[in-house]
C-alpha positions in Angstrom: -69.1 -59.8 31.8 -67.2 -61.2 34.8 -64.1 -58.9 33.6 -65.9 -56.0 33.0 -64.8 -53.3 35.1 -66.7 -52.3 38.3 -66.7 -48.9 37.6 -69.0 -48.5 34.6 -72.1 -50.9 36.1 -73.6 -48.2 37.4 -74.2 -46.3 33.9 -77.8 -47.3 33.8 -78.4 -45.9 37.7 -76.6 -42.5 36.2 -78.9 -41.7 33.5 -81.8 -41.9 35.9 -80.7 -39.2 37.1 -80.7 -40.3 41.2 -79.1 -37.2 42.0 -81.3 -34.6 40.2 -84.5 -34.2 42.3 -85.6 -31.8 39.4 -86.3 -34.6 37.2 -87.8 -36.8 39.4 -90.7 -35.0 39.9 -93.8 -36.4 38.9 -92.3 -39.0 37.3 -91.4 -42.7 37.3 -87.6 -43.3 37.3 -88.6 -45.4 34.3 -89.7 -41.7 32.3 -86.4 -39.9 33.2 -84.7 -39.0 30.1 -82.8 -36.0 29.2 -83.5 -34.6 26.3 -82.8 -30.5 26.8 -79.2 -29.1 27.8 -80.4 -27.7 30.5 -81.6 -31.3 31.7 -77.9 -32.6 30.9 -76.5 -29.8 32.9 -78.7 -31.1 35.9 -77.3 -34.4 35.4 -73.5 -33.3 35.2 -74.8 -31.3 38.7 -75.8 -34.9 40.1 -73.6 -37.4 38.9 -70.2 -35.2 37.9 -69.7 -32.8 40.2 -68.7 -33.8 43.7 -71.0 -33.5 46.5 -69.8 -33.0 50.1 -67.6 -35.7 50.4 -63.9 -35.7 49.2 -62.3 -38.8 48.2 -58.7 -37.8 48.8 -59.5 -36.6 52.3 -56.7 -38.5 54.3 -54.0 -36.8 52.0 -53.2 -34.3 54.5 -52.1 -37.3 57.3 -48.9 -37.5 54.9 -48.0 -34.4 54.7 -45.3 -32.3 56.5 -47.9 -30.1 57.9 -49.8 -32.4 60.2 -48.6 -33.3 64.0 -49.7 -34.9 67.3 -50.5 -32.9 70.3 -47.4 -33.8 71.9 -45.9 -30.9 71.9 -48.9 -28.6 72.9 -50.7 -30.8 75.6 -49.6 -31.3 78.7 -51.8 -34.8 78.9 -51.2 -36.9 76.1 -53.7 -39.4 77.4 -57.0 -37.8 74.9 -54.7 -38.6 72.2 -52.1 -41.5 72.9 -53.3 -45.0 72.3 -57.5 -43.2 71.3 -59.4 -44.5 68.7 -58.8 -41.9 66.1 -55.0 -42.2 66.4 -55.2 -45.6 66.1 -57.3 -45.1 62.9 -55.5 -43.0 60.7 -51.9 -44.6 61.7 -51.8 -45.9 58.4 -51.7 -43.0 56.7 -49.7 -41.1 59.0 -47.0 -43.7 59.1 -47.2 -44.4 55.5 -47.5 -48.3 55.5 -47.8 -50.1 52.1 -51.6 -51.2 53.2 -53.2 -48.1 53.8 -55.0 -48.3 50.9 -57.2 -52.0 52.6 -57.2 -51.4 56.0 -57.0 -48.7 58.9 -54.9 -48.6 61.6 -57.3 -50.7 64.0 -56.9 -53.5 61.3 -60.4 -52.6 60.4 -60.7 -53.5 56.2 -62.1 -49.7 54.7 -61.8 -50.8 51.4 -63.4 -54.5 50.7 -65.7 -52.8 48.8 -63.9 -51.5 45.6 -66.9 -48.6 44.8 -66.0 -47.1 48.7 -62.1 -46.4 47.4 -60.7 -43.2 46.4 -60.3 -44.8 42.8 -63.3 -45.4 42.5 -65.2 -42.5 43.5 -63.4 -40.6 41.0 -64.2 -43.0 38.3 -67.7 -42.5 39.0 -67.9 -38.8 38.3 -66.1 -39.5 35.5 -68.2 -41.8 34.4 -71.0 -38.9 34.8 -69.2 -36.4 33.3 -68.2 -39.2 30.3 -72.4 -39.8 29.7 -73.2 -36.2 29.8 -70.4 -35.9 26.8 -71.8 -38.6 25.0 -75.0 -36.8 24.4 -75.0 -33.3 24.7 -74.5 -32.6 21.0 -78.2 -34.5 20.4 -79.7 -32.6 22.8 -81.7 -29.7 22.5 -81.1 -26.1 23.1 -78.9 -23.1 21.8 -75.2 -23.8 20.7 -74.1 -22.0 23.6 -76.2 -23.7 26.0 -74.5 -26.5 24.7 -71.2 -25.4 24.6 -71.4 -24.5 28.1 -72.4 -27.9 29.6 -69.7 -29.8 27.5 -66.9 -27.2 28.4 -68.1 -28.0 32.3 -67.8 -31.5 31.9 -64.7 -31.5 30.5 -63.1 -29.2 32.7 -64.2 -31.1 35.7 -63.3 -34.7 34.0 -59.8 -33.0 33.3 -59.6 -32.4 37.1 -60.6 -35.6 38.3 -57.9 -37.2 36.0 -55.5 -34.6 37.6 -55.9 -35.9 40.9 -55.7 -39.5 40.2 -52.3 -38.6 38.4 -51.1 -37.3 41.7 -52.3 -40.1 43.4 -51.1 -43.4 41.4 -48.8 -41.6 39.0 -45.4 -40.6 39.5 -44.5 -37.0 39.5 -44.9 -35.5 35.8 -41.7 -33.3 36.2 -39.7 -36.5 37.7 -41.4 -39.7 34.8 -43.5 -38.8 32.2 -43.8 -42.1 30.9 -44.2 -44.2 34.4 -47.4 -46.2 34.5 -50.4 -43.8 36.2 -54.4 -45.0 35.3 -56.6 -46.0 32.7 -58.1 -43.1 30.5 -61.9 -43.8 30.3 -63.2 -41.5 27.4 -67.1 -42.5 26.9 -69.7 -44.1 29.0 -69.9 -47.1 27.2 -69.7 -50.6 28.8 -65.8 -52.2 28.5 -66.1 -55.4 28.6 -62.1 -56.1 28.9 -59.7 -54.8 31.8 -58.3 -51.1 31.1 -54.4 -51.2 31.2 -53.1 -48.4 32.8 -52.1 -44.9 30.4 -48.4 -43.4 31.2 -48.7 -40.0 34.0 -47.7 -38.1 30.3 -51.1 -39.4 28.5 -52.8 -38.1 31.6 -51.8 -35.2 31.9 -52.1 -34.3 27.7 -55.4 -35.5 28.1 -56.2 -33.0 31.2 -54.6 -30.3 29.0 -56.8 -31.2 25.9 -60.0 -31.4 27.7 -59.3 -28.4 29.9 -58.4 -26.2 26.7 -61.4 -26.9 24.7 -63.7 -26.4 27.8 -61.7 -23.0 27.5 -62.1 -22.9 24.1 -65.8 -23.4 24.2 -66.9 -21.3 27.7 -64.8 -18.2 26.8 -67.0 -16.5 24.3 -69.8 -17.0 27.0 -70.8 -14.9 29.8 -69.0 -15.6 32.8 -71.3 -16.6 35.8 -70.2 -16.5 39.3 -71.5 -18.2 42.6 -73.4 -21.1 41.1 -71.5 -23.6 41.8 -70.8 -24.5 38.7 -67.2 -24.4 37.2 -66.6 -20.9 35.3 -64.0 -19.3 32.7 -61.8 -18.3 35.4 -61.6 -21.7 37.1 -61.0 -23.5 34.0 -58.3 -20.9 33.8 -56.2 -21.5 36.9 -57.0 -25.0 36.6 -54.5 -25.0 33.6 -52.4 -22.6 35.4 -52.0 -25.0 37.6 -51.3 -27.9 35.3 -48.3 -25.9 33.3 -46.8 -25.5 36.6 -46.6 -28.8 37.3 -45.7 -29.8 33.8 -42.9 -27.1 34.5 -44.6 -25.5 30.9 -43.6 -21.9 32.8 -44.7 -19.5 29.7 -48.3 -21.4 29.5 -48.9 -21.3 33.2 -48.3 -17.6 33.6 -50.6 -16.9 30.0 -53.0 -18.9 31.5 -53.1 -17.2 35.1 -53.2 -13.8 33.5 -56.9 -14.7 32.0 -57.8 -15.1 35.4 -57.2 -11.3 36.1 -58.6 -10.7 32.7 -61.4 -12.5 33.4 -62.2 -10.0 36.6 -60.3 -12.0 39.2 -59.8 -10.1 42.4 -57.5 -10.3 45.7 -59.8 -9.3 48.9 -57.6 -7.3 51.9 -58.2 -10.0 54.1 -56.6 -7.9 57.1 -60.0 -6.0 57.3 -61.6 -9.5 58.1 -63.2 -9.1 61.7 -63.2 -12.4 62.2 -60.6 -13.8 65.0 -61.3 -17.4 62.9 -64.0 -18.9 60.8 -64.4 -20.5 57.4 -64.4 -17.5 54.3 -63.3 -19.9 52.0 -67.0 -19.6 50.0 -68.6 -17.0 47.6 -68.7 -14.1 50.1 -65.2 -14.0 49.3 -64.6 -11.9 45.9 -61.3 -14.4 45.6 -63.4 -17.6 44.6 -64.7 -18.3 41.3 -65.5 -22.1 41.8 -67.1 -24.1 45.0 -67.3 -28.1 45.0 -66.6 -30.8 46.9 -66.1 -31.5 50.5 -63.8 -31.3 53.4 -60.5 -32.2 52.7 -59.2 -32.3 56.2 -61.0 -36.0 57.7 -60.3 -35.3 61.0 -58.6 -32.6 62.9 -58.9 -33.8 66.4 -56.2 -36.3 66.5 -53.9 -34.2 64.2 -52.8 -30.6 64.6 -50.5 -28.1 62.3 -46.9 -29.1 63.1 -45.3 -26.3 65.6 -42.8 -25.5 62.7 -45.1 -24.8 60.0 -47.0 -22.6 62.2 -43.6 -20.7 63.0 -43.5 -19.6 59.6 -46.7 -17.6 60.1 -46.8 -13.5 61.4 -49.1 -15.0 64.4 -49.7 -11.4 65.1 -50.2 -9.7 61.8 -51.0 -12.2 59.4 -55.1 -12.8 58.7 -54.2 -16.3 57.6 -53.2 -17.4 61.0 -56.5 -15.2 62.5 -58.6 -16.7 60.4 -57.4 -20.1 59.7 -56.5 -21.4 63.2 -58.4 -21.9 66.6 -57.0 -22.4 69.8 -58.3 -24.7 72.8 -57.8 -24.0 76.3 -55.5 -26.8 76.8 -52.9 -24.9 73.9 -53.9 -27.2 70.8 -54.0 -25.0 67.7 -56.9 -26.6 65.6 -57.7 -25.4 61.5 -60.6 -23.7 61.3 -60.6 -22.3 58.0 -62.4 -25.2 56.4 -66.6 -25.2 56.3 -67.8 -28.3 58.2 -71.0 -30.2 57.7 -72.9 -30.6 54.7 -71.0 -27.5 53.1 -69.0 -27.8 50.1 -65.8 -27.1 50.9 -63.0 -26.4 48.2 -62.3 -23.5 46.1 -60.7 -22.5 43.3 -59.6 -18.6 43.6 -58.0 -15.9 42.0 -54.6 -16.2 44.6 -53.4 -19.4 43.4 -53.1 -17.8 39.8 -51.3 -15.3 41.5 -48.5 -17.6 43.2 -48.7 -19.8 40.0 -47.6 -16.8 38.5 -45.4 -15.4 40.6 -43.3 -19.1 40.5 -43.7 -19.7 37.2 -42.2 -16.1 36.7 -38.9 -17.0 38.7 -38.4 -20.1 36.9 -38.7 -18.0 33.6 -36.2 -15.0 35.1 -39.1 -12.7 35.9 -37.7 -12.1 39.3 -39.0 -8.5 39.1 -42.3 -9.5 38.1 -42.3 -12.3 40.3 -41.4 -10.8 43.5 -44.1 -8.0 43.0 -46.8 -10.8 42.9 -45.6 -12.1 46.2 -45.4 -9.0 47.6 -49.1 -7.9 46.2 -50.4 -10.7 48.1 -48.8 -10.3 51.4 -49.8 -7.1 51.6 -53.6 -8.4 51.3 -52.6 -11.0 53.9 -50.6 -9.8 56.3 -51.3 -6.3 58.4 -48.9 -3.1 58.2 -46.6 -5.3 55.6 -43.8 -3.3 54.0 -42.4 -4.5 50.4 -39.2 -7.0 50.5 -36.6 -7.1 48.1 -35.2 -10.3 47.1 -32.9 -10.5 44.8 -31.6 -13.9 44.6 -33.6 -16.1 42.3 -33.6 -19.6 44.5 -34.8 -17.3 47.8 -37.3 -15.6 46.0 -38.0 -19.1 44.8 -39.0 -20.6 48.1 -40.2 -17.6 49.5 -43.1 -18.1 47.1 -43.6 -21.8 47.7 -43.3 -21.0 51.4 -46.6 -18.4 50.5 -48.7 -21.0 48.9 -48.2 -23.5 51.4 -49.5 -20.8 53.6 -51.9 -19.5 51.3 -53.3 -23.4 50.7 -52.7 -25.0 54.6 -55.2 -28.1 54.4 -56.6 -27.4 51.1 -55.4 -31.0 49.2 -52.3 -28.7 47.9 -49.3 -29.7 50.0 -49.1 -33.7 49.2 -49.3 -33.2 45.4 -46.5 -29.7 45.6 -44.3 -32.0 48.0 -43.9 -34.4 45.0 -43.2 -32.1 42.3 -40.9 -30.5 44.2 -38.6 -33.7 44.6 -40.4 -35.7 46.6 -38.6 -34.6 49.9 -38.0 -36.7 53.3 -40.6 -36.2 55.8 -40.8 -37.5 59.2 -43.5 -38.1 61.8 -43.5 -39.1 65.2 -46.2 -41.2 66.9 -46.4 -43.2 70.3 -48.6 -46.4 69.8 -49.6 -45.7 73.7 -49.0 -43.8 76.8 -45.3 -45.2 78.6 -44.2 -46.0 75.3 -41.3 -44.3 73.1 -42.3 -41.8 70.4 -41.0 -43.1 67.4 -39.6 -41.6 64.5 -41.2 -42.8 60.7 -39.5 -41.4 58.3 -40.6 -41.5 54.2 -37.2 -41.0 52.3 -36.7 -38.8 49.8 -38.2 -40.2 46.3 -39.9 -42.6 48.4 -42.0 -45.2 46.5 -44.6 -44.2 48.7 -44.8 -40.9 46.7 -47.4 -43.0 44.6 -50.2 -44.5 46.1 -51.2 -48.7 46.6 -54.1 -49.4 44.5 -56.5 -50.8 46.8 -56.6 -54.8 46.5 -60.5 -55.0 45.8 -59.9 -52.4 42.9 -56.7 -54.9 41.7 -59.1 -57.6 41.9 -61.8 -56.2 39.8 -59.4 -54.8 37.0 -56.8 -57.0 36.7 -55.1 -54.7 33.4 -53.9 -52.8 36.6 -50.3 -53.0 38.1 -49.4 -52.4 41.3 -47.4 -49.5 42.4 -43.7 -50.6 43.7 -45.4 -48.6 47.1 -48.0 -51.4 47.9 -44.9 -53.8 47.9 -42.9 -52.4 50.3 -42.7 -54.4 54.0 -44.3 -52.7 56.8 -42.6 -49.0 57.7 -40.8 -49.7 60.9 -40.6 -46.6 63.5 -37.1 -45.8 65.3 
């Protein structure tokens, strides 16, 4: 059982149900078994969904969005050389060991359950038992067919993300190497070999189709915090798009408005900046997981991306940035805490739409998605006309990065986009130059290392040409 992989021990800890306190009540751990759907929907809640803590939380370091406060402070000295820039070089310099150890040479992943990998594995794994069973349990059809269309839908998105992180762009290799598919919660006793990024992502179609399939005839809940007919339905909107499947994508967002999506006016917010991104806003139809911004005192929005926001008239900006006293903006549209923290809303079908459209010669319908959507954001906006298809093209991807700033969207668009250069400047300490790191364009490092301890305990995985590559050297 030596070779057995890591990340299916803990089945027996799962179907205790640790993280439902419902069942625990008044009973041994030894007693809790679930027998009802609504018991197995409890247990999706605990050991599917994600809690407050994101996995992929450090994504937005390698971005084209991110910057130090060089440029805003007049003394470096809080940042230069400080413990948190130290930590999160790594990722910010994009160095072929980021995946074991920090930038203080401080090992974050000797334990193989603390990696990204892993923790995605793991809800999978809770999503895989609740699949397992819920046909024996007992309760309506649609009760039923409700908890196995959320499990699927959030296993599909789980297995979307890890595509984005180990796999190569869909749109740029199909049939590269990505990560093992893990269908059931039953014990493998031999490594997993790793599926190609085009076995992923039909599986994420599959699974997120039949949830569809399966949740559409039923009532459509909002604001429980459980995954609902219109998530599922951006959720493949969002897939097509990246699987460049533009007809698909656009059917798919329409459901969304269908469904009762909505765009709020957010120039009536009051707020000067705050975090809306929860159910008071009419936009959301799904709330999970946590924070995906890991630390924003080190790290600011870049001065450029910020120049392509109406500072004055868009809400975006109002609402989505703070300023100190020293001049360093700070994001403040993200919940903090023990808040969940994501969202999936109605706007992204919207620019899904509206890009899918162009690609498909829609530039009429396109352009009147953008310019619906401005007009919620952005005060006193008047309608533009754009008539070339490749302007109108990144006028819409200029919206969503916008529309999604520190959201876990940029890092995964960069790549389908072409996997662009970026480059970042840091200064390992005050007196020192500020060097220049650059990732080229199709850089390996557009796929993630596999952390060594996860290596080590599945040894059916291969490691990506990124965790291969000799330190990145500054100029």
């Amino acid at each position: 059982m030596k070779r057995k992989l890591f990340l299916i021990a803990g089945l027996a800890g799962l179907l205790t149900l640790s993280g439902c306190t419902k069942f625990l009540e008044e009973k041994s751990q030894s007693d809790v078994i679930p027998k009802t759907a609504t018991d197995f929907r409890e247990l999706l809640i605990g050991s599917g969904y994600m809690t407050n803590s994101e996995p992929m939380n450090y994504l937005y370091f390698m971005d084209d969005d991110v910057d130090f406060f060089l440029e805003y402070d007049n003394d470096p000295s809080n940042v230069v050389g400080s413990y948190d820039a130290q930590q999160y070089y790594m990722w910010y310099t994009w160095q072929p060991k980021l995946a074991d150890i920090n930038g203080l040479g401080i090992l974050i992943a000797e334990d193989p359950a603390s990696t990204t990998y892993a923790q995605y594995y793991t809800k999978i794994l809770g999503c895989n038992a609740v699949l397992d069973n819920i046909d024996k349990s007992i309760g309506t059809q649609q009760e039923k067919d409700r908890v196995k269309a959320e499990a699927l839908a959030v296993r599909a998105m789980y297995y979307f993300r890890l595509a984005n992180l180990y796999g190569e762009p869909y749109n740029h290799n199909p049939k590269s190497l990505c990560v093992p598919l893990k269908l059931s919660s039953s014990i493998v006793a031999e490594p997993m070999v790793q599926a190609t990024v085009g076995d992923v992502y039909d599986l994420v179609v599959h699974d997120l189709q039949e949830a569809a399939s399966l949740m559409d005839p039923l009532q459509i809940i909002r604001k429980d915090f459980h995954i609902n007919q219109p998530a599922i339905h951006i959720l493949l909107s969002r897939v097509f798009l990246y699987m460049e499947r533009w007809k698909e994508s656009v059917a798919e967002a329409n459901k969304v408005f269908e469904q009762g999506g909505k765009l709020i006016d957010m120039t009536t917010l009051d707020t000067k900046s705050g975090n809306w991104l929860n159910y008071n806003n009419a936009e959301v139809e799904w709330v999970f997981g946590g924070n995906t911004q890991a630390d924003q005192s080190t790290y600011t929005p870049s001065a450029m991306f910020l120049s392509t926001y109406d500072a004055t008239n868009d809400a975006r900006y109002r609402v989505g940035f703070s300023v100190l006293n020293t001049g360093v903006p700070l994001v403040s549209k993200l919940p903090t805490g023990s808040d969940l923290a994501q969202t999936l809303r109605s706007s992204e079908a919207l620019l899904n739409r509206a890009e899918a459209s162009v690609q498909l010669d829609d530039l009429g319908g396109a352009l009147k998605d953008l310019n619906d959507l401005r007009r919620k954001r952005i005060a006193g906006y008047a309608n533009e006309v754009i008539g070339d298809k490749a302007t109108l093209l990144q006028a819409i991807r200029d919206e969503r990065r916008k529309e999604f700033a520190y959201e876990g969207f940029r890092w995964f668009d960069l790549r389908r986009y072409g996997m662009p250069e970026i480059s970042h400047r840091y200064q390992h300490d005050l007196g020192e130059s500020v060097l220049q790191y650059k990732l080229t364009k199709n850089d390996a490092m557009y796929v993630l290392p596999f952390p060594t301890s996860v290596l080590l305990k599945n040894p059916g995985l291969i490691q990506s040409a990124s965790g291969q590559m000799p330190d990145r050297i500054g100029q």
